[in-house]
C-alpha positions in Angstrom: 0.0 0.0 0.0 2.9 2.3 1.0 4.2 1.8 -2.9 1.0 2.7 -4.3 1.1 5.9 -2.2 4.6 7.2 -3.0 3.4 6.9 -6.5 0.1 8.0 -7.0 -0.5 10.4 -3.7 3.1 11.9 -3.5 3.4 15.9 -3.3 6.7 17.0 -4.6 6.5 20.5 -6.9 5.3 23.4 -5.5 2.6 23.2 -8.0 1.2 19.6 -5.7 1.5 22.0 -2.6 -0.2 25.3 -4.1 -3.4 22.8 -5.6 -3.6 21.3 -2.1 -3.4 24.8 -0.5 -6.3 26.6 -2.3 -8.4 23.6 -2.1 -7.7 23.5 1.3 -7.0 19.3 0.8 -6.2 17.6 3.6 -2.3 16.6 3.9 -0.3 13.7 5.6 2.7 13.9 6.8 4.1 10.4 6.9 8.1 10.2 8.9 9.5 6.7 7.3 12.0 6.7 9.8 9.4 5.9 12.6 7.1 4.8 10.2 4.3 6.5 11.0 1.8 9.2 10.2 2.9 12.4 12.2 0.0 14.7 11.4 -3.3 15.1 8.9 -4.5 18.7 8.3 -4.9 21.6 5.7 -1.8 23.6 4.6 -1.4 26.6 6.4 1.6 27.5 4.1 5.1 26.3 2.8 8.4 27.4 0.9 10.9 25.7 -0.4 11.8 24.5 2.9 9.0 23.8 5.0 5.4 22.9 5.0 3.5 24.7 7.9 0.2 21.9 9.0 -1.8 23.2 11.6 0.4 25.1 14.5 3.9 22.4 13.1 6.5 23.2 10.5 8.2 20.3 8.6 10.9 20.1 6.6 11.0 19.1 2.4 13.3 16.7 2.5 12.9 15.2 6.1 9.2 14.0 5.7 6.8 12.3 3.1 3.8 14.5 2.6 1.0 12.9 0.3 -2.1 14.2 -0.8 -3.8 15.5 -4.5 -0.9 15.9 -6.9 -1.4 18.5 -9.2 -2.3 16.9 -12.7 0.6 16.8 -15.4 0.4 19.0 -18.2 -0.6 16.8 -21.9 1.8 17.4 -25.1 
């Protein structure tokens, strides 16, 4: 199942983050270290850095964060 996710629910670009942000779309935050979810909420805002959900920050390149990815542009 965890396959499937990283595949079809992953949010990478900025454009994944900005759809889920104005939709206001639910977002997990998933650590594979622990192997856990670490929180479920709207987007409250991100950079390139961090992704703020609810009142906690967390870092790009630290966590999984799956969710709506934005549809890819057709040739």
């Amino acid at each position: 199942m965890i396959l499937t996710k990283l595949t079809n629910k992953s949010l990478v670009t900025n454009q994944d983050l900005e759809l889920n942000h104005r939709l206001g779309i639910p977002v997990e935050v998933f650590c594979s270290k622990q192997g856990k979810t670490l929180a479920f909420g709207q987007i409250k805002g991100f950079d390139e850095e961090r992704i703020q959900i609810r009142d906690y920050e967390f870092c790009r390149t630290t966590y999984l964060f799956f969710g709506k990815p934005a549809l890819p542009l057709e040739a």
